[in-house]
Every structure is written in C-alpha cells, then in structure tokens.
BALOBA-1460 file (C-alpha; in Angstrom, 3 decimals):
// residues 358
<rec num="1" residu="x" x="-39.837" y="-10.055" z="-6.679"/>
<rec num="2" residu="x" x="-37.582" y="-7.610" z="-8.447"/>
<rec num="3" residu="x" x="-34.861" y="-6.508" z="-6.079"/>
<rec num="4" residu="x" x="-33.819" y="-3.026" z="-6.198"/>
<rec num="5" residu="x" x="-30.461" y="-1.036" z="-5.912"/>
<rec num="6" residu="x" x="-30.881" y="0.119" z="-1.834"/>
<rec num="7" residu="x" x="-31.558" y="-3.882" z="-0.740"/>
<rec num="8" residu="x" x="-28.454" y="-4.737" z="-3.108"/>
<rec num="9" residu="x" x="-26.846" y="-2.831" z="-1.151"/>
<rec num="10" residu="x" x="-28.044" y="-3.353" z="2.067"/>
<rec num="11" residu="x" x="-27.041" y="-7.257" z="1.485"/>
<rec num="12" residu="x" x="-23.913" y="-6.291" z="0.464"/>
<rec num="13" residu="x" x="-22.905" y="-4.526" z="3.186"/>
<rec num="14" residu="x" x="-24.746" y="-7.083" z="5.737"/>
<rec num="15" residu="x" x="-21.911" y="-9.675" z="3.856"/>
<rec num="16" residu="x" x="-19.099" y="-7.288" z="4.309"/>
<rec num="17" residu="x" x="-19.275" y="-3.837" z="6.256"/>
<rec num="18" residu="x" x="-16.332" y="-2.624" z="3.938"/>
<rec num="19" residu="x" x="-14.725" y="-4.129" z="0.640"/>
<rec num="20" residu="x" x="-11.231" y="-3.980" z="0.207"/>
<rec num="21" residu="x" x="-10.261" y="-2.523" z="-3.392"/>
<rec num="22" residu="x" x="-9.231" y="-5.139" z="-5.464"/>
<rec num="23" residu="x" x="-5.214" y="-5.420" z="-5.845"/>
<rec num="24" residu="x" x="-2.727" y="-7.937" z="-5.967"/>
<rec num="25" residu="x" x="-1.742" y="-7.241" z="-2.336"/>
<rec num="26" residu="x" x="-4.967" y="-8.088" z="-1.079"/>
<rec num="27" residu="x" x="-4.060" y="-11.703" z="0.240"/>
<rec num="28" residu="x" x="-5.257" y="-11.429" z="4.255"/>
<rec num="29" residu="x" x="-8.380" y="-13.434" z="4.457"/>
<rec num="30" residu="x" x="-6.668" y="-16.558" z="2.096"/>
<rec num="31" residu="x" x="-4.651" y="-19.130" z="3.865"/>
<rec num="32" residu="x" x="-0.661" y="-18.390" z="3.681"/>
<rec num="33" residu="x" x="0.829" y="-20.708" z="1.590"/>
<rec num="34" residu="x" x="-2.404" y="-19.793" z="-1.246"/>
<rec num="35" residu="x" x="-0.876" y="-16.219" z="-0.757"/>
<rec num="36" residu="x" x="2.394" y="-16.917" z="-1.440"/>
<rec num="37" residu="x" x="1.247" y="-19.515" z="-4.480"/>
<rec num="38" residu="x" x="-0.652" y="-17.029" z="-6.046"/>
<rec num="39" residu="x" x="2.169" y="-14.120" z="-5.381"/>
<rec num="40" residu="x" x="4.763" y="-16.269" z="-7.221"/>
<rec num="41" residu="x" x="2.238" y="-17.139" z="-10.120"/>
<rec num="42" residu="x" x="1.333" y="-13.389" z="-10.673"/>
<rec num="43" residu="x" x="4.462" y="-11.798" z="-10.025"/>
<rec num="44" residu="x" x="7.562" y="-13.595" z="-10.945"/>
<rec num="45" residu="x" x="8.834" y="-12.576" z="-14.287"/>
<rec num="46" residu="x" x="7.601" y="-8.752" z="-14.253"/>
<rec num="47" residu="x" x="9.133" y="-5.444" z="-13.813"/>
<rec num="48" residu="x" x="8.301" y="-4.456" z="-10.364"/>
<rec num="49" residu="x" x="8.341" y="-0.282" z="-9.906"/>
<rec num="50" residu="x" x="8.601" y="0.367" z="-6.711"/>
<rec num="51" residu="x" x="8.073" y="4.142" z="-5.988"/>
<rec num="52" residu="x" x="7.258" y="7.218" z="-3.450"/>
<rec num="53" residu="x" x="6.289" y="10.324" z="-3.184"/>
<rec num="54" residu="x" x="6.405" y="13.177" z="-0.781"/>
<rec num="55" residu="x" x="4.074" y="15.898" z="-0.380"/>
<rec num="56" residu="x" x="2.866" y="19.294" z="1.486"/>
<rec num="57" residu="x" x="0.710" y="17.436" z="3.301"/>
<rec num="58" residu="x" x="-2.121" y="14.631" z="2.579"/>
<rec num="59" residu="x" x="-3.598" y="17.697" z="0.200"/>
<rec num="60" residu="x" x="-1.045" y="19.526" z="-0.143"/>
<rec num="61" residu="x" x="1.635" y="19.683" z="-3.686"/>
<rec num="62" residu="x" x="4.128" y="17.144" z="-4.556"/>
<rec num="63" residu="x" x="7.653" y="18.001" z="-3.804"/>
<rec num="64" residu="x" x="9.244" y="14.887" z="-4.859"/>
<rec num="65" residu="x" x="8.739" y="11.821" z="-7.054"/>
<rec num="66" residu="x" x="10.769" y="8.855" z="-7.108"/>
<rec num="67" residu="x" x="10.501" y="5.313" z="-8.929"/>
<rec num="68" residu="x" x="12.874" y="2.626" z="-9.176"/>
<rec num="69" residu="x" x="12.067" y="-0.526" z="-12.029"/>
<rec num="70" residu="x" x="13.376" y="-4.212" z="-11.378"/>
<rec num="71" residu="x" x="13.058" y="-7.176" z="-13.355"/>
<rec num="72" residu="x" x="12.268" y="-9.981" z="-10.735"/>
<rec num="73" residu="x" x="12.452" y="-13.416" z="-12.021"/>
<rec num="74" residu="x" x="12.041" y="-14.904" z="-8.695"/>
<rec num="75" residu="x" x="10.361" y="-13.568" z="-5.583"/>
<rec num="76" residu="x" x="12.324" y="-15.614" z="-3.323"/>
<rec num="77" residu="x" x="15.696" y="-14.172" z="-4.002"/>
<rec num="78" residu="x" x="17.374" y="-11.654" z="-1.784"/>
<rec num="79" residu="x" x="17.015" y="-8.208" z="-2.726"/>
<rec num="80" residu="x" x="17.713" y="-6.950" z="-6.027"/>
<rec num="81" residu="x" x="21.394" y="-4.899" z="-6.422"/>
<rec num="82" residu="x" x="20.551" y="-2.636" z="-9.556"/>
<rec num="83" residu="x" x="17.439" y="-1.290" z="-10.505"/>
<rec num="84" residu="x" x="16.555" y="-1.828" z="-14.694"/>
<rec num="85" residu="x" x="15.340" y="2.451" z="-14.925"/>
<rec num="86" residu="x" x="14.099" y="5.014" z="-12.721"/>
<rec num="87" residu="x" x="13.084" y="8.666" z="-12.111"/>
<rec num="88" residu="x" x="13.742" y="10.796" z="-9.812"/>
<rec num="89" residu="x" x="12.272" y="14.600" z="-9.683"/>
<rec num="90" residu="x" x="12.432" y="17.544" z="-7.151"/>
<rec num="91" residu="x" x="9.043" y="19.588" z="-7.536"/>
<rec num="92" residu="x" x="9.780" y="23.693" z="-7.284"/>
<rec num="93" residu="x" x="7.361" y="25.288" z="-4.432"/>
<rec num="94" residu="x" x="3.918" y="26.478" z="-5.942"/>
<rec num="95" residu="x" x="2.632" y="29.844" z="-5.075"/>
<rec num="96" residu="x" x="0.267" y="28.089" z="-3.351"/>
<rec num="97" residu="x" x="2.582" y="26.119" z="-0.965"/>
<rec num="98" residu="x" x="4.747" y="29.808" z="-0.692"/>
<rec num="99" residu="x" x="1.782" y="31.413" z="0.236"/>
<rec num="100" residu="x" x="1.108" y="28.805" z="3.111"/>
<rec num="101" residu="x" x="4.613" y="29.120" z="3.775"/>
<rec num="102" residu="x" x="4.845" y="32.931" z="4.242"/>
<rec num="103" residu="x" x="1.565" y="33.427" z="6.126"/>
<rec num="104" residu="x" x="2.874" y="29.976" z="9.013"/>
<rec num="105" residu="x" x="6.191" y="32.102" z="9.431"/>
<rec num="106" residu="x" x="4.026" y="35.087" z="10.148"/>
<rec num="107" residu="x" x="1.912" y="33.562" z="12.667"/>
<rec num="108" residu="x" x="4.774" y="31.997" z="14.369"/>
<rec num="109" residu="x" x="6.489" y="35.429" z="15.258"/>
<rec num="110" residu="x" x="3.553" y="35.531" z="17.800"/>
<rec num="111" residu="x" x="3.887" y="33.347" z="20.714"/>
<rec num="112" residu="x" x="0.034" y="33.680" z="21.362"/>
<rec num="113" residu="x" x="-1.195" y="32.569" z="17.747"/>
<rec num="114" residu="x" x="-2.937" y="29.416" z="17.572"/>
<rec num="115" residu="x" x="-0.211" y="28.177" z="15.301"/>
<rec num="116" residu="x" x="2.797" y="28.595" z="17.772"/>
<rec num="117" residu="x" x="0.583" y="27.361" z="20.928"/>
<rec num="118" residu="x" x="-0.218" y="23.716" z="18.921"/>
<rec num="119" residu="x" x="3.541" y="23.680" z="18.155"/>
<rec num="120" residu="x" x="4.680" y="24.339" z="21.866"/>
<rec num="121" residu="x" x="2.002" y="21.952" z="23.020"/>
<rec num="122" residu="x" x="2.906" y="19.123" z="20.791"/>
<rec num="123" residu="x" x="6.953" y="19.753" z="21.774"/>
<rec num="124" residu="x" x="5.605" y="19.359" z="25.652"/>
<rec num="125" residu="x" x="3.826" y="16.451" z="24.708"/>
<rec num="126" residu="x" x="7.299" y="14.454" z="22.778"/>
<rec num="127" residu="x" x="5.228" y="14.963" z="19.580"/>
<rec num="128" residu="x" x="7.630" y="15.762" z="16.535"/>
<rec num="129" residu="x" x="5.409" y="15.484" z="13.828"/>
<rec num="130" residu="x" x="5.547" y="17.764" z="11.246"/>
<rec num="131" residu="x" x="3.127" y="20.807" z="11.270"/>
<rec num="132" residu="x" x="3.967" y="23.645" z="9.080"/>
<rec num="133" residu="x" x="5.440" y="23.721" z="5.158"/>
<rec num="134" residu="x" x="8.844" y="24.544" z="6.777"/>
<rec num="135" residu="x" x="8.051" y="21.459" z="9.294"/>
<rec num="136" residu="x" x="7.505" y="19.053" z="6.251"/>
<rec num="137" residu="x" x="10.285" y="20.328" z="3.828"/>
<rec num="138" residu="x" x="12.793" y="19.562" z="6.907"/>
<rec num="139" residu="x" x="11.041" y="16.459" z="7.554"/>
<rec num="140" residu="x" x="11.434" y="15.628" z="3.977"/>
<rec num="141" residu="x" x="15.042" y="16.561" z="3.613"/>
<rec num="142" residu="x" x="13.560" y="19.215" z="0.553"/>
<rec num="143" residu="x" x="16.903" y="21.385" z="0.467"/>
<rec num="144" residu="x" x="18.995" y="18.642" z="0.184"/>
<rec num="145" residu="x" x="17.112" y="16.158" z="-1.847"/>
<rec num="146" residu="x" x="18.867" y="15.194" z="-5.199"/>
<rec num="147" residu="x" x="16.972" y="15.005" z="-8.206"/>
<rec num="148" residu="x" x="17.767" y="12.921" z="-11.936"/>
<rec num="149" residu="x" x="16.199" y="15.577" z="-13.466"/>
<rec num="150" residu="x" x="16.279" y="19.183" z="-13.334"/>
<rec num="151" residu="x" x="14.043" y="21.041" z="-10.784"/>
<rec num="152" residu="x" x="10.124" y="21.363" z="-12.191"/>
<rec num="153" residu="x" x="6.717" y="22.737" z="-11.897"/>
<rec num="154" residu="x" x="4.686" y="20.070" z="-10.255"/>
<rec num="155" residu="x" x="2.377" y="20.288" z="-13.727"/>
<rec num="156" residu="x" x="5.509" y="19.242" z="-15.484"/>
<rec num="157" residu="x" x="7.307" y="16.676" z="-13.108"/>
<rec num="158" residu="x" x="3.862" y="14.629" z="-12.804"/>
<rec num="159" residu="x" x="3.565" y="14.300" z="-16.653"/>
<rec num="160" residu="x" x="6.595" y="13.276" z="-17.104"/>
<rec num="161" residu="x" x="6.544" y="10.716" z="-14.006"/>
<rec num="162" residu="x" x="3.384" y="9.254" z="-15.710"/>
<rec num="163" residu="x" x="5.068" y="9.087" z="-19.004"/>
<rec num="164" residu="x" x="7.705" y="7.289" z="-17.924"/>
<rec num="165" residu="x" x="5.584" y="4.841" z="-15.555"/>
<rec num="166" residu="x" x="3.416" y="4.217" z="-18.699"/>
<rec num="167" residu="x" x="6.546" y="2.903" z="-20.534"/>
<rec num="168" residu="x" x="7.595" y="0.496" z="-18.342"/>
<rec num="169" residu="x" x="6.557" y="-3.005" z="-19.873"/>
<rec num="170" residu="x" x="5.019" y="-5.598" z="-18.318"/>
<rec num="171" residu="x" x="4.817" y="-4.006" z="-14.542"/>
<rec num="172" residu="x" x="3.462" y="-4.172" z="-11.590"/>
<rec num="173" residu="x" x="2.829" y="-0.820" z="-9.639"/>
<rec num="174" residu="x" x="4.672" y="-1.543" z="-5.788"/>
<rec num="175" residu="x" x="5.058" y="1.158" z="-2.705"/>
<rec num="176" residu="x" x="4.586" y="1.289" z="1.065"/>
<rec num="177" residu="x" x="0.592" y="2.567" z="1.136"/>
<rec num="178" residu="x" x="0.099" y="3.669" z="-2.492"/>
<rec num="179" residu="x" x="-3.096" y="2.493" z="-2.824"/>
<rec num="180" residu="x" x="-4.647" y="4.752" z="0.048"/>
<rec num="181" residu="x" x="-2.582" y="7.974" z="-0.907"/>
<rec num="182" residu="x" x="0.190" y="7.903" z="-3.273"/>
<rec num="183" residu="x" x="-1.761" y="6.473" z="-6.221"/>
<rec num="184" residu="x" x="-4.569" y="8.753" z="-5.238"/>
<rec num="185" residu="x" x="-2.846" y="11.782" z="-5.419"/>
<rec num="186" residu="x" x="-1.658" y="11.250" z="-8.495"/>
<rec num="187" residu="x" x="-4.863" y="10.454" z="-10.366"/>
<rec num="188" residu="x" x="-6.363" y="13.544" z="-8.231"/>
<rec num="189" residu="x" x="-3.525" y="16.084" z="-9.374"/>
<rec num="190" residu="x" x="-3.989" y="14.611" z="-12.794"/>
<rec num="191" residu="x" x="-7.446" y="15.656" z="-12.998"/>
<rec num="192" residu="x" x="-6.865" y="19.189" z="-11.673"/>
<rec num="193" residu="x" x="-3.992" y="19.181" z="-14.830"/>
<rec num="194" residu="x" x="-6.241" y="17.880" z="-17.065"/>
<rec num="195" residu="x" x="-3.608" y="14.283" z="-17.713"/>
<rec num="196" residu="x" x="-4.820" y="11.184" z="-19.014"/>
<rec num="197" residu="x" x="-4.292" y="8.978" z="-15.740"/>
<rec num="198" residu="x" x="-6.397" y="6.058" z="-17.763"/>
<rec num="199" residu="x" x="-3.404" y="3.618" z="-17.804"/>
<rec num="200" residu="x" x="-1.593" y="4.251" z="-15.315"/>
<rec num="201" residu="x" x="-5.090" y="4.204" z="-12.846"/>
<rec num="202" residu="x" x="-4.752" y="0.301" z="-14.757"/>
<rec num="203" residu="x" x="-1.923" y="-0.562" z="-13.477"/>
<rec num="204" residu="x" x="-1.578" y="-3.622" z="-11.629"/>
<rec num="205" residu="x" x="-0.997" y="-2.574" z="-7.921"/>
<rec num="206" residu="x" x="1.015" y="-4.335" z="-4.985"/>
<rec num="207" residu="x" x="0.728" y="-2.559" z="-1.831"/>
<rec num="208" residu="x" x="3.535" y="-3.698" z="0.663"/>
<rec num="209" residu="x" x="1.280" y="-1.516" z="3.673"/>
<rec num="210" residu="x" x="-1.633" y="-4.540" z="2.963"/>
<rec num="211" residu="x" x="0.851" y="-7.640" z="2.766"/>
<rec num="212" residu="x" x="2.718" y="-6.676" z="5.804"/>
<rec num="213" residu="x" x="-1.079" y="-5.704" z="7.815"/>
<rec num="214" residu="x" x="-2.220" y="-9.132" z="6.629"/>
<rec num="215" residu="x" x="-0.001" y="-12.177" z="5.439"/>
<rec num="216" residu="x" x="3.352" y="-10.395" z="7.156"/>
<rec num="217" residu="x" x="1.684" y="-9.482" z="10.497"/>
<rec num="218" residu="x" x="-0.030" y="-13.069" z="10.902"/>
<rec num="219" residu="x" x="3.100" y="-14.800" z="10.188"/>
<rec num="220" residu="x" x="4.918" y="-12.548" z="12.509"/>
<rec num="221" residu="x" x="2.356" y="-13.201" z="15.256"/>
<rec num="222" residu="x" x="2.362" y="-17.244" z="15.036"/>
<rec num="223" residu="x" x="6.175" y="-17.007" z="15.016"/>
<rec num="224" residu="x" x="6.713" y="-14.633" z="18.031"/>
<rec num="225" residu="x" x="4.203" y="-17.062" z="20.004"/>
<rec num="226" residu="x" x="6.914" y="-19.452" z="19.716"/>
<rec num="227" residu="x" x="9.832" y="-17.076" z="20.178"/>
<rec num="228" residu="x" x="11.089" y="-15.847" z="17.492"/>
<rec num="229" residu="x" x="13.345" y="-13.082" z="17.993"/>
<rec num="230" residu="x" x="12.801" y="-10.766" z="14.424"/>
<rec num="231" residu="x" x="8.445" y="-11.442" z="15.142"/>
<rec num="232" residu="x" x="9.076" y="-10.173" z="18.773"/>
<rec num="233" residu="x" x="10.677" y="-7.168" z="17.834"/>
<rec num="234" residu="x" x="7.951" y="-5.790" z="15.769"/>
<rec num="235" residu="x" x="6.081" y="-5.133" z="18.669"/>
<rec num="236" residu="x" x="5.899" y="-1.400" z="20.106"/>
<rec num="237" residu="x" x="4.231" y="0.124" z="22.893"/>
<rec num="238" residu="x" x="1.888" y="2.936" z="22.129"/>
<rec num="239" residu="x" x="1.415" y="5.963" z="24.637"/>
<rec num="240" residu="x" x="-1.317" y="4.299" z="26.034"/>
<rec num="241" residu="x" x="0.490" y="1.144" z="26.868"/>
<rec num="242" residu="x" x="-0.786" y="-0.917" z="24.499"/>
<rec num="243" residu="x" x="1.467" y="-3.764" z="22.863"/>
<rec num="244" residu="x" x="0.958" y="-3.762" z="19.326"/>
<rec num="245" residu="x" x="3.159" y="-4.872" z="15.979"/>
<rec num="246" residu="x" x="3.825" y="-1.911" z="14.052"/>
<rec num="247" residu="x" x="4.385" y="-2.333" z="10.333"/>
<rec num="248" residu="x" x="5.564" y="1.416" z="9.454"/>
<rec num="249" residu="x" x="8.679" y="0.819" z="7.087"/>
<rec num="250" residu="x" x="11.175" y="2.469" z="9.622"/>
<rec num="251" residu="x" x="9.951" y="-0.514" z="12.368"/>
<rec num="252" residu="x" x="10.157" y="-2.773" z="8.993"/>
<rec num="253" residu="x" x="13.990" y="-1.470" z="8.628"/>
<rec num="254" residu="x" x="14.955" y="-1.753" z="12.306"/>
<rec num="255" residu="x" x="14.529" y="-5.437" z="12.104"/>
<rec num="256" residu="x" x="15.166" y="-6.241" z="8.828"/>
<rec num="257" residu="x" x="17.167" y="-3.743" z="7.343"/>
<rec num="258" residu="x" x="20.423" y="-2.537" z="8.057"/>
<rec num="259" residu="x" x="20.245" y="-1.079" z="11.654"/>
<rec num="260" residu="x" x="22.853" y="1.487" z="10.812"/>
<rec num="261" residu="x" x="20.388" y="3.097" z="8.262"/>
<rec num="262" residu="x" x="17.568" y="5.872" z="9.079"/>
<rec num="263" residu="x" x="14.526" y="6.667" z="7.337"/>
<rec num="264" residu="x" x="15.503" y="9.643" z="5.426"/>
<rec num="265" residu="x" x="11.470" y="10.498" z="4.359"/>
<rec num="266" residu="x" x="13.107" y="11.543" z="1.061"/>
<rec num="267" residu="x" x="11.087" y="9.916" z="-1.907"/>
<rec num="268" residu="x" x="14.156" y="7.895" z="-2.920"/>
<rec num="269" residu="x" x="15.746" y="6.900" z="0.053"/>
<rec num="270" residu="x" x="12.225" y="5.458" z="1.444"/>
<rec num="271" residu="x" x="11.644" y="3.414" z="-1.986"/>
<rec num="272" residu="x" x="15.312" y="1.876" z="-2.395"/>
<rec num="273" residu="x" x="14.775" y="0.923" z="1.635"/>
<rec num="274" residu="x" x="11.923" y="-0.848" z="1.382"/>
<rec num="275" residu="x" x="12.848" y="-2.858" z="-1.680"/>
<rec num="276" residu="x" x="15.525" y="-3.795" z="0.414"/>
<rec num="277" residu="x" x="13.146" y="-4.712" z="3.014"/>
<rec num="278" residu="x" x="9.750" y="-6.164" z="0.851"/>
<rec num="279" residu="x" x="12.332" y="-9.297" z="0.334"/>
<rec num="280" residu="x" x="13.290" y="-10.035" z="3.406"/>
<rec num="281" residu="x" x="9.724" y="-9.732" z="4.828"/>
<rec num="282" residu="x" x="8.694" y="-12.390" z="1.903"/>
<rec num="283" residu="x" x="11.478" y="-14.310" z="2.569"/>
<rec num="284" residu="x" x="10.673" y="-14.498" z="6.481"/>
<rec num="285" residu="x" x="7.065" y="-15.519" z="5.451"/>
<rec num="286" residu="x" x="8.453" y="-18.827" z="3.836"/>
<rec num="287" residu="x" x="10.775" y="-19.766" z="6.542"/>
<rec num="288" residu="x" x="8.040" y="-19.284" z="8.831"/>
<rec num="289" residu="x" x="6.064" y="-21.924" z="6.541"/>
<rec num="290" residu="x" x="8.461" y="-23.880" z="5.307"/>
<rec num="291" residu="x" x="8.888" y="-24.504" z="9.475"/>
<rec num="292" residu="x" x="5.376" y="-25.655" z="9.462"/>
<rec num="293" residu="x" x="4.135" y="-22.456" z="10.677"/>
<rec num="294" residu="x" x="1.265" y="-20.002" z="10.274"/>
<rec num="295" residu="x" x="-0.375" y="-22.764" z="8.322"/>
<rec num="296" residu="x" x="-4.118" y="-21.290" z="9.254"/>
<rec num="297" residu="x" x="-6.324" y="-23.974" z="7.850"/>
<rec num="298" residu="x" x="-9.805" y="-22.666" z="10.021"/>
<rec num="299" residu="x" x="-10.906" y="-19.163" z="7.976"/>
<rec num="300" residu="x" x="-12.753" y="-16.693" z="10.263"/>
<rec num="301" residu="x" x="-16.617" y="-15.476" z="9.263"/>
<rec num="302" residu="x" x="-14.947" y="-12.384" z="8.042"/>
<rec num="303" residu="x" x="-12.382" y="-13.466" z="5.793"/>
<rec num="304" residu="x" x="-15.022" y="-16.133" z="4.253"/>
<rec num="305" residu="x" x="-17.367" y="-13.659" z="3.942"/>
<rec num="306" residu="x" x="-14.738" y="-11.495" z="2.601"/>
<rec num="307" residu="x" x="-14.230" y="-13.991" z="-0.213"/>
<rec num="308" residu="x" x="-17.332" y="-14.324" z="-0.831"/>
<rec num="309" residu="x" x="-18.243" y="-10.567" z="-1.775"/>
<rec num="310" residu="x" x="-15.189" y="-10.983" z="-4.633"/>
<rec num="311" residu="x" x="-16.390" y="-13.964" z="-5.748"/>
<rec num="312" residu="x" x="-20.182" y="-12.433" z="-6.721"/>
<rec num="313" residu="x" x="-18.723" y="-9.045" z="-7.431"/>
<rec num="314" residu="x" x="-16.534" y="-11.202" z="-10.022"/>
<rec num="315" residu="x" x="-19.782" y="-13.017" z="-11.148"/>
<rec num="316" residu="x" x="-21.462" y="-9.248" z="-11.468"/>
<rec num="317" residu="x" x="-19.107" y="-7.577" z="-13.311"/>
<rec num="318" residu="x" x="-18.189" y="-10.423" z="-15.763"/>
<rec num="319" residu="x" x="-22.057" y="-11.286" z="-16.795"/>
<rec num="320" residu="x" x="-21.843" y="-14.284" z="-14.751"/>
<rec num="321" residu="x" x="-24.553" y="-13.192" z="-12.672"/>
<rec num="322" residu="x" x="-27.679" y="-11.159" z="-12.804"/>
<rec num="323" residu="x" x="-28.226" y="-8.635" z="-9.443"/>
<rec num="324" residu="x" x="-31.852" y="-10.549" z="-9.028"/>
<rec num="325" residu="x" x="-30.180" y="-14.076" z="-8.140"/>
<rec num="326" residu="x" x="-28.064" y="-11.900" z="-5.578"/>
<rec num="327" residu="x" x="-29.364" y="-13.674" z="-2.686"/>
<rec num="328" residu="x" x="-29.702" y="-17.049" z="-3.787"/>
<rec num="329" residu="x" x="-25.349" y="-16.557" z="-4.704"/>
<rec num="330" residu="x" x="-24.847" y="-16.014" z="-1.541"/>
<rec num="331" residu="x" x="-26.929" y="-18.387" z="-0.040"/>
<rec num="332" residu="x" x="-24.926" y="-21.261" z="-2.309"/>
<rec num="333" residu="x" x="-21.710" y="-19.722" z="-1.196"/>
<rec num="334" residu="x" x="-21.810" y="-20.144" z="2.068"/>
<rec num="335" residu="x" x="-22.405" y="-23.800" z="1.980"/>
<rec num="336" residu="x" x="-19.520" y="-24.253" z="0.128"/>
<rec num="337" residu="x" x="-16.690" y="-25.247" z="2.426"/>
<rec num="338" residu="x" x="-14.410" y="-22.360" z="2.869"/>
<rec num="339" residu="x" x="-10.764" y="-24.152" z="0.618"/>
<rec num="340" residu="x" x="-13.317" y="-24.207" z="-2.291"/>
<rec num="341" residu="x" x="-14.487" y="-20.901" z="-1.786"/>
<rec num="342" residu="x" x="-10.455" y="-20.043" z="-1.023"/>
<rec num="343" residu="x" x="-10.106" y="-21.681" z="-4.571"/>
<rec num="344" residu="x" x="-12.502" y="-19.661" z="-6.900"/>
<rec num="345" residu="x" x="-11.120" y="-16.118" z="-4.906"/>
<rec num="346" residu="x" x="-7.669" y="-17.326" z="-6.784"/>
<rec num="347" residu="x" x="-8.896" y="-18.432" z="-9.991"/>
<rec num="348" residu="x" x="-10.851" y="-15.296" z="-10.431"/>
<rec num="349" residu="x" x="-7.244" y="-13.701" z="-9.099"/>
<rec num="350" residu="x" x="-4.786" y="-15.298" z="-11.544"/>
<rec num="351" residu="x" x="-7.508" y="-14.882" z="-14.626"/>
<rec num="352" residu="x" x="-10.172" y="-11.766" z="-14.623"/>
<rec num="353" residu="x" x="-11.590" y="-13.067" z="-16.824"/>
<rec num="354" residu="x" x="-12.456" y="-16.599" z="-15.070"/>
<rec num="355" residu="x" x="-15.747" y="-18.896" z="-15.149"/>
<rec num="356" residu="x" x="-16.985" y="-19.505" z="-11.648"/>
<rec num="357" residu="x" x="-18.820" y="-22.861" z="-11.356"/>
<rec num="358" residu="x" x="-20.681" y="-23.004" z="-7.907"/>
C-alpha cells in the first residue's frame, strides 16, 4: 500500500510530538558521558564564535552586534583569556524604531493611555521588564554602548557582521539561545536586505540555552540531590512558588561567574560573560561524572523515541531509506536496545554523511 505524505506525517508526529532542529547542542536525550564524548570529538580544535545581539524587541531592529572568535584546543580548559578576532557594531535608530519611539513618548504624556496604565500596572506588580523603545535602549545600555566600528545603518552593520562571520575558518557558531532568535533574526533581516545568508544559515551551531536545559540541568539536578552547593543554587522560586532551576545566563553568572559582575544586556558584555561561564558549566559536568554521577544508563520513551526520529530522518535525507518502508524503520528501531540506538544518533552526529546498519 503506497503511503502518502499526511500518514508520514501523522507517524511522525505519533514518534515525536516536536523535533528538535538538528545542532551540535542538541545532546539531552543521549546519556552524559556520550554527550561530552561526542562534544570533545566535534569541537576541540575549532574556532568557537561566540556572539549576541540586541534588538528593539523580538521584531523589532538590531541595535547592536557583537562576536568574539577563540581557538579552543581543549574543551576542558578554563576559560579562554584573549579572543583570536571579533566585531563589535552599534546600529543607528531606523525611522522606523524613531517613529515607535516618538509616538510611545506621546502616549505616555497621558496618564490614561493604554500605554502608561500597562507601565504603572507592571511597576505595582515588581515587573521591570522593558516595554517601550526608550525602555529597551536603557535596558540595553544603547547610549553608552561602545562600538569597534563606527556607528551604522542596520543594512550596513549586518553585512558586514556576516562578512566577517563568513571568514572565520573552521568555526562553530556559539551564543546563549541563538538558535530560537538570534540566528533567526539575522537570516530574516537578511532576506528583507536582500543578503546571501546561505553560509552563514550553514554554519555549525552550539546553543549554550539547549546544553544547559538538557546535559547542564540534569547534571545539576543529580548533584543537588546529594548536596551540592553550586546545583542547589540554581534553583529560584517563581511568583507562584514554584521551585525551579533557572538557566538564564545572569542565574548562570551568579554561581559561576564572578559575583561582583552584572549582566550589562549590552551585546558584548553578555557574550564575553558567558564564555566565561560555558567553561565552567562544562567543566562542572565532568566533575559531576568523573564523581560517578549523573551516569543515566535507563533512557526515557521520549528521549528513545527522540533518537529514533534522527536516526530515520538521517536514513531519509541521505537515500538510506525510502518514505514507504517508514513504518517497518521504526518498527526495527524500537527493538533495538536503546545504547545501540544511542550509538547510530552519534555516528550519524560525528559523520553526516554516515551508513546506518539496523
């Protein structure tokens, strides 16, 4: 029976509800020490560009771009000292964003405007978010921020960011959520320009936001079960009560950074801090190992079943596989024990072009 594209992708979805894009960061549902194996293997001995950006906004312009290169021969050494190149650029205000800006200021001469009643409401409330342009260039540190170059149209400061990204050899893309917005927003902004975002979209991509969510946060939890002071004090207390472990980079600093520093939310403060912090987090994952710790030998039906969607996408999108023996894959995968299956996901990792033999 010929199998068409809606039951495709109703079994793919009855597999996984949602599929993780593929990046080197995506290590949650293998065991630790596979993580770590495979982190070493893929990226010791490239330049690492860790980077930022700050914006108007999640739609808003780009007011500043920073990116920082390091050679990094060895994962498990402290932080690096000096950077290899980097790039700093403040973005001049659009007429857009000055427009937005001049029509908030307006609104907030009137107590009674729905603008000033949100703001007055969120101050009652302890909420200091920012709200307006004015909010987010504060918030952002705009006036004082410090570029390497001189001050440019956002048209202009994102070709030349590109540029430079482009001609970094042998990299590996790294930042605090880039894959969810940074990374985004650049690609979008270089379709509205009309730039060739082809190789830098190619980029190899290391999101810190996914290691610390997965690898980080299930070390952190085994080791504050047996008291560890650092895992402990990465839990936070919402406004609802709840106890949860926060991984936002200023919690990430408070424990393992320099408790003296703030988060600045300036494009090149935030990317020099979490360098500083990326390699202590890694580091704290090996002690935590190396202390027989976090091993997590049993895999739960989601992170197997996680595995298995790369696997056949893998099989799919290298001719390894035809869509009509879709079912039948998955049938073989899952009685495969899940260490093989753990296996194959970092073959196919490590080589993309690798031969899966089920």
């Amino acid at each position: 029976m010929r199998i068409d594209q809606q039951t495709i992708r109703r079994i793919i979805k009855e597999e996984l509800e949602t599929v993780l894009d593929e990046d080197l960061s995506n290590l949650g549902f293998i065991s630790p020490n596979a993580a770590l194996k495979f982190m070493k293997d893929e990226l010791n001995g490239k330049t690492w560009v860790f980077w930022d950006l700050e914006t108007i906004g999640f739609d808003g312009q780009i007011t500043q771009f920073a990116a920082f290169s390091y050679k990094i021969d060895d994962i498990s050494k402290p932080p690096p000292s000096d950077y290899h190149d980097s790039i700093v650029i403040k973005c001049s205000l659009n007429p857009e964003t000055l427009e937005q800006q001049a029509m908030e200021r307006e609104q907030l001469k009137d107590p009674n405007s729905e603008l000033s009643m949100k703001k007055q409401e969120m101050k009652e409330k302890g909420q200091d978010f920012p709200v307006t342009v004015d909010d987010m260039l504060a918030y952002t540190h705009y006036d004082d921020f410090e570029q390497g170059e001189e001050e440019m149209q956002e048209e202009q400061a994102l070709r030349k960011f590109v540029d430079w990204f482009n001609s970094q050899e042998n990299k590996v893309s790294v930042g605090h959520n880039i894959m969810s917005f940074d990374r985004r927003r650049i690609i979008e902004l270089c379709d509205k320009y009309g730039i060739d975002s082809t190789a830098f979209a190619d980029i190899d991509i290391f999101d810190t936001v996914l290691f610390s969510r997965t690898l980080f946060k299930k070390a952190m939890i085994d080791a504050a079960d047996k008291g560890d002071e650092q895992a402990n004090a990465m839990y936070v207390v919402s406004e609802k009560g709840k106890r949860y472990m926060s991984m936002k980079l200023q919690q990430l600093m408070n424990v393992f950074g320099d408790p003296n520093r703030i988060q600045l939310h300036t494009a090149d403060d935030d990317t020099k801090q979490l360098v500083d912090v990326f390699f202590t987090i890694y580091r704290k994952v090996e002690e935590i190992l190396e202390q027989g710790g976090a091993t997590y030998d049993e895999f739960s039906d989601k992170d197997v079943k996680k595995m298995h969607v790369e696997i056949v996408n893998h099989m799919l999108n290298t001719g390894q596989m035809e869509k009509r023996h879709l079912r039948s894959m998955y049938k073989t995968l899952r009685a495969l024990p899940p260490k093989q299956i753990e296996q194959m996901v970092v073959q196919l990792r490590t080589d993309p072009n690798a031969i899966i033999e089920v």
